[in-house]
C-alpha positions in Angstrom: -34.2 16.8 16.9 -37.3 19.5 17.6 -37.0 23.1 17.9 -40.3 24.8 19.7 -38.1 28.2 18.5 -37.9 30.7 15.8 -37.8 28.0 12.6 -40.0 25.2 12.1 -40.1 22.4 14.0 -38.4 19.4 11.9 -39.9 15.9 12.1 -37.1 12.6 13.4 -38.6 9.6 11.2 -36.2 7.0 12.9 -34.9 5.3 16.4 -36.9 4.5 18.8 -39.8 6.3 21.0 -39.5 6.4 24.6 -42.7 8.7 25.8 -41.0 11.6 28.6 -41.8 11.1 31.5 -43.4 13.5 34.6 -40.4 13.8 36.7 -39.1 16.1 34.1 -42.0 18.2 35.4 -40.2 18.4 38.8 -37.0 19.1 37.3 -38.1 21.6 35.6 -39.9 23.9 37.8 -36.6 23.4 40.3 -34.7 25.5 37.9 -34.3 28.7 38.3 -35.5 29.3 34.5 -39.1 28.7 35.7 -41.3 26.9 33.3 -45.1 27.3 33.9 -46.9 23.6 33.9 -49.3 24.7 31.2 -46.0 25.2 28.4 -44.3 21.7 30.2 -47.7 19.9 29.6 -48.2 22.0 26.2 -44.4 20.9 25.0 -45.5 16.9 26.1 -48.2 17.1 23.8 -45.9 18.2 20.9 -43.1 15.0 21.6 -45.9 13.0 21.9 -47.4 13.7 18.3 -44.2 13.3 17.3 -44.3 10.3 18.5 -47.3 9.3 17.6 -46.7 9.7 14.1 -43.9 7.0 14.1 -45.1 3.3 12.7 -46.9 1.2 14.5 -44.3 -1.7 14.5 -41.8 0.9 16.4 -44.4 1.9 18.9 -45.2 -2.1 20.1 -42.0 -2.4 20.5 -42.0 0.0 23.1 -45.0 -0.2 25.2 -43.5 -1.3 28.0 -41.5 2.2 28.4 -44.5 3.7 30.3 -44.7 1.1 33.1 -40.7 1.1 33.0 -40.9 5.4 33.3 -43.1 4.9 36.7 -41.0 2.3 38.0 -37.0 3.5 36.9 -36.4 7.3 36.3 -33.2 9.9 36.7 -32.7 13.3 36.1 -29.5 15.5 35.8 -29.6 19.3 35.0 -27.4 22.1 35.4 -26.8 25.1 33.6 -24.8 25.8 30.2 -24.3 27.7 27.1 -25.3 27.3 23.9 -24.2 28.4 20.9 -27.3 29.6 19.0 -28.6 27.8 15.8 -30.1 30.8 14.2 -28.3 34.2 13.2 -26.8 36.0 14.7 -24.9 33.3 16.2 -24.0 33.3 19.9 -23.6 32.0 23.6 -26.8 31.8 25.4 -27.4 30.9 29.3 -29.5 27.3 28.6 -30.5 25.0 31.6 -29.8 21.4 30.3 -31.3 18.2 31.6 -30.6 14.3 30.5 -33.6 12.4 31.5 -32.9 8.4 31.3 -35.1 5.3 32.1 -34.5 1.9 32.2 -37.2 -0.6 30.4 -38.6 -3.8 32.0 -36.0 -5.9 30.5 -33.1 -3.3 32.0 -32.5 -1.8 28.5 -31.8 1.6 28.5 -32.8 5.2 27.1 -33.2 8.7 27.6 -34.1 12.3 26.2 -31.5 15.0 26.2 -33.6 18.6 26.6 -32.1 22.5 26.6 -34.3 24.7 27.9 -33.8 28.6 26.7 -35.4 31.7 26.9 -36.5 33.9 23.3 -37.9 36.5 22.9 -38.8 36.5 26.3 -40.5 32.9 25.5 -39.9 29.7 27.2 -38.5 27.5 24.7 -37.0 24.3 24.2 -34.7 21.7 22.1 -34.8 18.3 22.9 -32.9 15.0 21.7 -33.3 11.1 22.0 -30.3 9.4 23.5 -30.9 7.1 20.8 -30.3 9.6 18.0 -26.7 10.7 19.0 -24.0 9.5 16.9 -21.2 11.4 18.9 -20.2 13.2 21.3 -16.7 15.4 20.5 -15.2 17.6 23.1 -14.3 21.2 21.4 -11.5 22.1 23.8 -10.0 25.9 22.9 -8.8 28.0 25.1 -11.9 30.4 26.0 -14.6 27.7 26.7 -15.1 23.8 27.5 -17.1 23.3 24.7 -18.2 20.1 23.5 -20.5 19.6 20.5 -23.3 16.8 20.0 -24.8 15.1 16.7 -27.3 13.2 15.1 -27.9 12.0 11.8 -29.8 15.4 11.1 -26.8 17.7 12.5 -24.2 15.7 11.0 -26.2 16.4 7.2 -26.5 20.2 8.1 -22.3 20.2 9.3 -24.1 22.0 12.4 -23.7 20.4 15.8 -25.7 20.9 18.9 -22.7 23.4 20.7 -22.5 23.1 24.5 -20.2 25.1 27.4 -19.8 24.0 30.7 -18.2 26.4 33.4 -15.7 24.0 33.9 -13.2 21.8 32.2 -14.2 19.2 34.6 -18.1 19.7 34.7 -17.8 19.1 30.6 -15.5 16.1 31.0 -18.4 15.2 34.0 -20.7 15.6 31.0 -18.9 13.8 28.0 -18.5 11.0 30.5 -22.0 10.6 31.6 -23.8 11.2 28.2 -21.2 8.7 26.5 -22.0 6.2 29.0 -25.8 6.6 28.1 -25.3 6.5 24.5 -23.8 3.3 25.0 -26.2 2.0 27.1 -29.1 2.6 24.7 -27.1 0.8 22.1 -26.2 -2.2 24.3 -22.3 -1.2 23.6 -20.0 -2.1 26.6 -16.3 -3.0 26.5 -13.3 -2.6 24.7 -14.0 -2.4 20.9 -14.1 -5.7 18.5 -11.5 -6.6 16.0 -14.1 -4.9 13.1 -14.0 -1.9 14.7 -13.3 1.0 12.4 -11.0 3.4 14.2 -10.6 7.3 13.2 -8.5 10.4 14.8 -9.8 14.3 15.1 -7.6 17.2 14.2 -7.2 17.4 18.3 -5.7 14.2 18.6 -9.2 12.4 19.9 -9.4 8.5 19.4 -13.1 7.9 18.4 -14.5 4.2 17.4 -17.4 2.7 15.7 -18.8 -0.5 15.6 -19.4 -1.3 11.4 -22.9 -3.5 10.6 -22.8 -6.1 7.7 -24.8 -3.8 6.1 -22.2 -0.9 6.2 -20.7 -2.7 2.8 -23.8 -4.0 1.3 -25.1 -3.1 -2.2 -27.2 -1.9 -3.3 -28.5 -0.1 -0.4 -25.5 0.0 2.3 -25.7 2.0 5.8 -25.7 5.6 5.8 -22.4 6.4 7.3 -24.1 9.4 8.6 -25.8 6.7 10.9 -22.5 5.4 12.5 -22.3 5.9 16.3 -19.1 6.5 17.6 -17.3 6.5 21.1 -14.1 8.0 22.4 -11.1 6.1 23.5 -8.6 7.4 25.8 -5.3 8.8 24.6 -4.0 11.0 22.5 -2.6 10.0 18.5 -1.9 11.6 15.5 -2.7 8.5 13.3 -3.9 4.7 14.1 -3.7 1.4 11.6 -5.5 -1.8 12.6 -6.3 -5.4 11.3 -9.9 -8.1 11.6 -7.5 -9.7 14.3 -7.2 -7.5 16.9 -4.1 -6.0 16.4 -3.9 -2.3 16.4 -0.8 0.3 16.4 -0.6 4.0 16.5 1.5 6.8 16.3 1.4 10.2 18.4 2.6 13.4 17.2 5.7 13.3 18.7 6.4 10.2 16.6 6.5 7.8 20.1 4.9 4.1 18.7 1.9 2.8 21.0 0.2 -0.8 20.7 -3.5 -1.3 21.8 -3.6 -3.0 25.0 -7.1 -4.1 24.9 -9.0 -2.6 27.2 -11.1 0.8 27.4 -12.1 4.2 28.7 -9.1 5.9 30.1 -8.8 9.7 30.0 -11.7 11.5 31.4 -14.0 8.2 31.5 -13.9 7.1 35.2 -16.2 3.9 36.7 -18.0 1.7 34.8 -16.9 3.5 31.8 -13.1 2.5 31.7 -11.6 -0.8 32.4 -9.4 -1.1 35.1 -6.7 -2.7 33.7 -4.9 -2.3 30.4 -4.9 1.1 31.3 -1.7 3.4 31.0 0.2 6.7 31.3 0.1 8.2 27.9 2.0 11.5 27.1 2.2 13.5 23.7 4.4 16.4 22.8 3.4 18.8 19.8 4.8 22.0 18.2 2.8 24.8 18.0 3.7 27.3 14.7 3.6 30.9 14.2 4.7 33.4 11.3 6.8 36.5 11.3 6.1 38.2 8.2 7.9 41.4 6.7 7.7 44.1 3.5 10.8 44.7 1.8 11.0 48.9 2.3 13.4 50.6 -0.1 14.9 53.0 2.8 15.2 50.3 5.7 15.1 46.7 3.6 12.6 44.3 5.5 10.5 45.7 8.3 7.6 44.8 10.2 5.4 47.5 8.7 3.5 46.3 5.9 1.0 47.6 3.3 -2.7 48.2 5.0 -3.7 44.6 2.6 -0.7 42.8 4.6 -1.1 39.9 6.3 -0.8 40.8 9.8 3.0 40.6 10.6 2.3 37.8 13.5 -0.1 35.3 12.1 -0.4 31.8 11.2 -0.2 29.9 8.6 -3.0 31.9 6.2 -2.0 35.3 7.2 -5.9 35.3 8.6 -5.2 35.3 12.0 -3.0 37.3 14.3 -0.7 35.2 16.0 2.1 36.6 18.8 4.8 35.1 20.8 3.0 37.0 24.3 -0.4 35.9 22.8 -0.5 31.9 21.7 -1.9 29.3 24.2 -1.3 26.2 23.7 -4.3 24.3 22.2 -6.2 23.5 25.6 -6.1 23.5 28.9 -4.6 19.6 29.2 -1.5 21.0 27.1 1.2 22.5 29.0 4.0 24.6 27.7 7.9 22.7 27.7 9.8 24.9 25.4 10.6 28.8 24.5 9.6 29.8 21.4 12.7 28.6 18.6 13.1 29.8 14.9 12.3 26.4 12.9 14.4 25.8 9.9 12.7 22.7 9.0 10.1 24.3 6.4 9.5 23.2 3.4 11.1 25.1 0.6 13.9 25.8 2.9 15.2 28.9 4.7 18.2 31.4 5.1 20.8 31.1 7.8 18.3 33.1 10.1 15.0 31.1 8.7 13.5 33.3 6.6 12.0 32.6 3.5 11.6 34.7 0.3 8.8 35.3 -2.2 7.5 37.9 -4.7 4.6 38.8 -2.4 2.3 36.9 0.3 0.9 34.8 -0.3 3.3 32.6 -2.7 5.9 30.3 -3.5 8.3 30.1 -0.9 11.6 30.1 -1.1 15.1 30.2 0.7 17.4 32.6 -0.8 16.8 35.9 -1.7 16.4 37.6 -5.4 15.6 40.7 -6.7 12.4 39.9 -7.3 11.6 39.3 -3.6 9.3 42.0 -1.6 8.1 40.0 1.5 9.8 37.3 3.6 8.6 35.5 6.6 10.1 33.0 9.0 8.2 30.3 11.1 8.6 30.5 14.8 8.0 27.0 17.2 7.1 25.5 20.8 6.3 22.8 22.5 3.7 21.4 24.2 3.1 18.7 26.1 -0.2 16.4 27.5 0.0 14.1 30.1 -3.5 11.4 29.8 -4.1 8.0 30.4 -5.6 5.9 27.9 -5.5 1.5 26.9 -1.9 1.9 24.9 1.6 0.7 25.4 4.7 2.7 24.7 7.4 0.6 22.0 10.6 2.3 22.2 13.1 3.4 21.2 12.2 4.2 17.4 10.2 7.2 16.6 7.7 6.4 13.5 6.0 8.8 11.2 4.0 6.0 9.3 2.6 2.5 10.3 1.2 -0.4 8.3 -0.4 -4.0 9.4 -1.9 -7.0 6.9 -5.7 -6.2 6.7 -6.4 -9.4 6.0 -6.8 -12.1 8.6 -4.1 -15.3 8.9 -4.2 -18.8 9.9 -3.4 -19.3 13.1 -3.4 -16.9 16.5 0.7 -18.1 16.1 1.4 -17.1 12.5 3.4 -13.7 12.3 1.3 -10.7 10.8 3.3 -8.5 8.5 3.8 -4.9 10.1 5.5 -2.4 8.2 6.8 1.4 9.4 8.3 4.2 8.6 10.6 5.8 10.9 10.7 9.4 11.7 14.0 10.1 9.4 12.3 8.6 6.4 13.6 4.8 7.1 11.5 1.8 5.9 11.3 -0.8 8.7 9.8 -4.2 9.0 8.7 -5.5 12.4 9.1 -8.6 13.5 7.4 -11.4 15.6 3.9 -9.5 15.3 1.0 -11.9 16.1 -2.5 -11.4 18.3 -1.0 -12.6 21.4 2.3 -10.4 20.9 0.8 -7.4 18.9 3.8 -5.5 19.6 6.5 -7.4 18.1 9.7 -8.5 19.0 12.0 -6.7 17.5 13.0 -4.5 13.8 14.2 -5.4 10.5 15.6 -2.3 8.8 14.9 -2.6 4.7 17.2 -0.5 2.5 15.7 2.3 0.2 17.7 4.9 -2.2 15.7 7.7 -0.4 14.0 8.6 2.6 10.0 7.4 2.8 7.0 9.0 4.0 4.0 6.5 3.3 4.0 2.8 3.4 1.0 0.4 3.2 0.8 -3.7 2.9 -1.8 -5.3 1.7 -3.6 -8.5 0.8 -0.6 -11.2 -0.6 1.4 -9.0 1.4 1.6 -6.0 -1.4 4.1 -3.5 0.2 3.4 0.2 -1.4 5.3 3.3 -0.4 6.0 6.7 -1.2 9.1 8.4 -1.2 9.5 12.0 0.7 10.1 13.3 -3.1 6.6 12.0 -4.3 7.3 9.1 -5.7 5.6 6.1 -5.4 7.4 1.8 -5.5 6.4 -1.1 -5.1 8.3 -4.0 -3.0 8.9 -7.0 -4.6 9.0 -10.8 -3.8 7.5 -9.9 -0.1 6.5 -13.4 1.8 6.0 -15.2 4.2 9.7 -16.8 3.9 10.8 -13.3 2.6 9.1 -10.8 5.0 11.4 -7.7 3.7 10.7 -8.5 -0.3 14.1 -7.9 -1.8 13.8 -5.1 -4.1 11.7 -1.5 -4.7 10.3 -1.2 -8.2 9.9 2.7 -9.3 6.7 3.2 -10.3 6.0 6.8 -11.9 3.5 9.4 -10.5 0.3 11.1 -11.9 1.5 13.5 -14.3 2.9 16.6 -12.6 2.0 15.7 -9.3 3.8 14.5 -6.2 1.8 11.5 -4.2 1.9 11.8 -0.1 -0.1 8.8 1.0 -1.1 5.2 0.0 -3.6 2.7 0.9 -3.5 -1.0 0.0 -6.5 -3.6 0.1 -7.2 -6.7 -1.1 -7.0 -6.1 -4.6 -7.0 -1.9 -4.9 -4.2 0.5 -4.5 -5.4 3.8 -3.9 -3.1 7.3 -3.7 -3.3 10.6 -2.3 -1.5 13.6 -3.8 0.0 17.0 -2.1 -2.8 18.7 -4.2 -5.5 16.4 -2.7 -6.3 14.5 -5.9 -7.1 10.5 -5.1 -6.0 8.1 -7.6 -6.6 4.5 -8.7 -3.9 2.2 -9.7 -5.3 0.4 -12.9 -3.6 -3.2 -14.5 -3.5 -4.3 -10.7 -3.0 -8.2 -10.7 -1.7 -10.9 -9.2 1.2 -11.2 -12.1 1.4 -7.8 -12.8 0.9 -6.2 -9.2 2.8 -2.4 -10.3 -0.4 -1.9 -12.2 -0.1 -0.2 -15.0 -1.5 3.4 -15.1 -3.2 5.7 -12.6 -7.0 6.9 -12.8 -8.3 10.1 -11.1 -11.3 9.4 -8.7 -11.9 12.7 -6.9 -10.4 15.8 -5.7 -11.0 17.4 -1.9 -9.2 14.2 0.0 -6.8 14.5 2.8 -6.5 10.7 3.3 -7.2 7.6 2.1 -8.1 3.8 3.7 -8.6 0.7 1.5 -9.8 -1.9 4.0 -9.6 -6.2 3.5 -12.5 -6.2 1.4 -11.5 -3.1 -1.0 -13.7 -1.0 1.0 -12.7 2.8 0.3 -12.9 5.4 3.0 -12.0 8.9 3.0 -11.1 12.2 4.9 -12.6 14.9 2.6 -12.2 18.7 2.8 -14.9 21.5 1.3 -17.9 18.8 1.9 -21.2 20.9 2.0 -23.7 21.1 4.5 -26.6 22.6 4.9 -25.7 25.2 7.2 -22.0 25.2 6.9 -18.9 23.9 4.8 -16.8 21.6 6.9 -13.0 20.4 6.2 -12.0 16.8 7.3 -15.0 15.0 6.9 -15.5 11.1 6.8 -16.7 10.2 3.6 -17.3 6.4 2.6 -16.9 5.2 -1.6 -20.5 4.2 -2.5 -20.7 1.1 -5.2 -17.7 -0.4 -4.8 -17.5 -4.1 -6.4 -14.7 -6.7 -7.6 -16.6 -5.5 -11.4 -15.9 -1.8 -10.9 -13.6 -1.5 -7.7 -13.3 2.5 -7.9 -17.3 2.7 -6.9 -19.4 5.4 -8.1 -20.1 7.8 -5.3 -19.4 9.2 -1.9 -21.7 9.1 1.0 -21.0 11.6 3.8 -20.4 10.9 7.6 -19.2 12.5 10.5 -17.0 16.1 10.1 -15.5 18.6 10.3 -12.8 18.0 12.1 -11.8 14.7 11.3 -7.9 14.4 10.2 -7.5 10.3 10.1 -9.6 7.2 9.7 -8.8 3.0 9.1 -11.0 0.6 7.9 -8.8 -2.5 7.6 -9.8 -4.0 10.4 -13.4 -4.4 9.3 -13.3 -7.6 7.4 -17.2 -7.9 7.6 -18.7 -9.7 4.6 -21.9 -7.7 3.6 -25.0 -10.2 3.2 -24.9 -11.3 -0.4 -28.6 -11.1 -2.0 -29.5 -13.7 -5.0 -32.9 -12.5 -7.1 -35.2 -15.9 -7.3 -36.0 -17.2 -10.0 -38.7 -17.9 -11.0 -38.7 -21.7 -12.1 -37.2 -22.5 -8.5 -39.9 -24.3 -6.5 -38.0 -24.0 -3.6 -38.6 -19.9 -3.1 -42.0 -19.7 -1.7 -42.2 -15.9 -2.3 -40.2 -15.3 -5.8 -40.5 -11.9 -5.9 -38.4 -11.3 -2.0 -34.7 -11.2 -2.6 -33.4 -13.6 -0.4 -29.8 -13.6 1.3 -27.5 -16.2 0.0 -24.9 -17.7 2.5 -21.5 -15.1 3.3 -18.5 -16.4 1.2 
């Protein structure tokens, strides 16, 4: 990315180097933000050192781009806002333009460019096709806002910010530029079976496509490198497996099964397939807060102190919140409910759903002592979106957690082991799951003393889950012959703390906690699976995913950037090894934002390097590592 603006201009070291082209010249001087050929030909120079100053291996490999820009050239502009990247921060009128052109061998690539006026200056920002890793649409309910990255923006947590005037002239957008991104990266079709899959706080299915490399040591892929693409539908979480089979869940609890094809939502043409395609609909509650101040003359009332909260907010007090005022959370959401007092809060409420504490914020709780001066009471409604997407519905049982075997079987016929949780906290076991029936036949309910929130199988068919009070157990004598196991084995918590999520792999358990601490399960083994004690690994996690190979992947919150902080950020475990399977580090990806990812379909063996020796004959240069053969 280059700035010609108010900062320096920073210097791209990697992708490839296709050389602009003249029609951009035309385009240009069409707009109505009219650009004077001396600053176009002045701004050409500038990409082309740029350029230039890439190696010359990169820049053979592209010659042919400037007999290819003569012979195969499109432009598309219109105008936008952009949200300013220096202080103070705001919408500015931009004119953008995607330039793309095909190469002699029909391979594809293009230049993104926002053209902007400071300081009554011409100026400009432009971006290789190449470079983006993602494109994320930033739906709210005062712009159609959709935000682009690159390896650089995702470091900095600061996205290139975009508006269109309309929701369908961004979708028009999203569409188009996805379809480009793809193209320059030779990536058509539905996703492979290693695909790693991964949710946004919105609900927004995004995929990437992992190298052999991702997982390599020493030196794997930057997971700030990953490119990702959208999938229709709408999800709160997904689970997958290195066979195809994928599940996920929406937040109205409704099951769906992949179907195997692609696009669907706003991606029309070439960019969706035209079957496997369905009608997918979600539901959601939106929640507000009705605080009150104890008064000695009037008890409770709606006037508080001038530090109060305000006395409509959500869930931090930080923002006011009313009844009249709340939209649902786009335009695609539709209201299909009044607004209810919800009892179902944790810590529990009064007969009229209020809850008690000493002062805000606090402990809440629900029953009133003398010690209580403020009380506040959660209000909900629903909403509901209507989209299409490559997902089948599997009635009739709502689920609130869902589990397949990460690790590949024997045949397309053998069953794969799929565990659930239902959405009143019952363990289930599906039956008759295999790639060519990935949605089952039929459920196997397995008896627990308490009601479950977190379930995970892994390798040897592990079974892990944890309990809606914290606690975590482990399923025993699970099998092929015995797919429900036939007893839970208590197995106690981190001291003092209450575990929300688990993760199983090929050897590794890994847990979450409410607080946000992840833990290790040491003493794992085959004749001891329970392990034996838990180690803490970091704190700042929302969620965990231990993939076939022990591969550890994360959704982190407070991860710093260079411009900003962002919350629910993918982070992948750096060093992992069978010799120290907890790794050493975390390498940051794409975020904030982010609220779920799975690895464990991604059964990828990285390429295994040997050192030579140096009495082999054999190795004609001893001192190049050399790749052994993938185990």
């Amino acid at each position: 990315m280059s700035r010609n603006g108010p900062h320096s201009r920073a210097h791209w070291e990697r992708g490839r180097t296709p050389l602009p082209s003249p029609a951009v010249l035309q385009s240009v001087q069409s707009m109505s933000l009219s650009v004077s050929p001396a600053q176009t030909a002045a701004w050409r120079k500038q990409i082309f050192e740029q350029l230039s100053k890439r190696s010359k291996r990169e820049m053979d490999n592209f010659r042919h781009y400037e007999q290819a820009i003569e012979q195969s050239v499109w432009v598309k502009k219109g105008p936008m806002q952009w949200w300013r990247d220096w202080k103070p921060h705001k919408w500015i009128d931009v004119h953008f333009a995607l330039e793309q052109f095909s190469g002699a061998e029909g391979d594809k690539d293009g230049i993104l460019f926002i053209y902007y006026n400071y300081n009554e200056e011409k100026k400009y920002l432009h971006a290789f096709i190449n470079e983006v890793t993602i494109l994320v649409p930033v739906l709210n309910d005062s712009k159609h806002t959709f935000a682009i990255y690159t390896p650089e923006r995702i470091k900095q947590r600061w996205p290139i910010r975009l508006a269109a005037a309309t929701e369908l002239e961004m979708y028009d957008w999203l569409a188009l530029l996805s379809v480009c991104c793809c193209d320059s990266r030779g990536i058509h079709g539905p996703p492979s079976k290693q695909a790693i899959w991964s949710i946004t706080c919105k609900g927004d299915i995004f995929v990437s496509e992992p190298s052999s490399a991702l997982e390599a040591m020493p030196y794997p892929t930057p997971c700030d490198q990953m490119f990702w693409r959208q999938v229709g539908g709408h999800l709160r979480l997904v689970d997958c497996n290195s066979l195809g089979i994928v599940w996920g869940i929406g937040y109205d609890h409704t099951a769906w099964v992949y179907s195997g094809g692609y696009g669907g939502g706003f991606f029309q043409g070439l960019a969706s397939s035209t079957d496997n395609i369905y009608t997918q609909t979600d539901v959601k509650s939106i929640h507000i807060y009705e605080n009150q101040r104890w008064n000695p003359v009037t008890g409770y009332t709606n006037r508080g102190l001038p530090t109060d909260r305000y006395m409509w907010s959500d869930a931090s007090g930080y923002h006011e919140c009313t009844r009249a005022g709340t939209k649902p959370p786009s335009p695609q959401w539709t209201w299909v409910s009044d607004w209810a007092v919800d009892y179902s809060v944790s810590g529990g409420t009064d007969r009229e759903g209020w809850q008690y504490a000493a002062d805000f914020p606090a402990s809440y709780h629900g029953f009133k002592t003398i010690k209580d001066f403020v009380r506040r009471r959660r209000w909900a409604r629903k909403c509901k979106l209507t989209t299409t997407g490559p997902w089948q519905e599997i009635p009739p049982i709502p689920l609130s957690d869902v589990t397949i075997l990460p690790c590949a079987v024997h045949s397309s016929m053998d069953p794969v082991p799929l565990w659930a949780i239902s959405d009143k906290g019952d363990v289930l076991c599906r039956l008759g799951v295999t790639p060519l029936t990935p949605a089952g036949t039929s459920w196997l309910h397995v008896g627990t003393d308490q009601p479950f929130k977190s379930i995970s199988v892994g390798a040897a068919s592990q079974v892990w889950g944890i309990a809606r009070d914290g606690s975590a157990f482990y399923r025993g004598s699970v099998s092929a012959q015995s797919s429900a196991g036939d007893c839970w084995y208590h197995i106690p918590s981190p001291a003092k703390q209450k575990l929300k999520q688990v993760s199983v792999g090929k050897t590794s358990v890994y847990t979450v906690d409410e607080n946000g601490n992840l833990w290790y399960r040491l003493g794992v083994t085959p004749s001891y699976p329970q392990g034996s004690s838990w180690e803490h690994i970091s704190n700042n996690v929302r969620k965990v995913s231990v993939g076939p190979l022990d591969q550890v992947w994360i959704i982190a919150d407070k991860v710093q950037g260079s411009h900003s902080l962002s919350c629910g950020t993918v982070c992948h475990r750096l060093g992992v090894q069978p010799m120290e399977p907890k790794g050493q580090s975390w390498d940051y990806g794409i975020g904030g934002g982010w609220d779920h990812i799975t690895v464990r379909g991604n059964s990828m063996e990285p390429p295994h390097i040997r050192l030579p020796s140096m009495t082999d004959p054999s190795l004609a240069a001893p001192h190049t590592p050399l790749p052994a053969r993938s185990t």
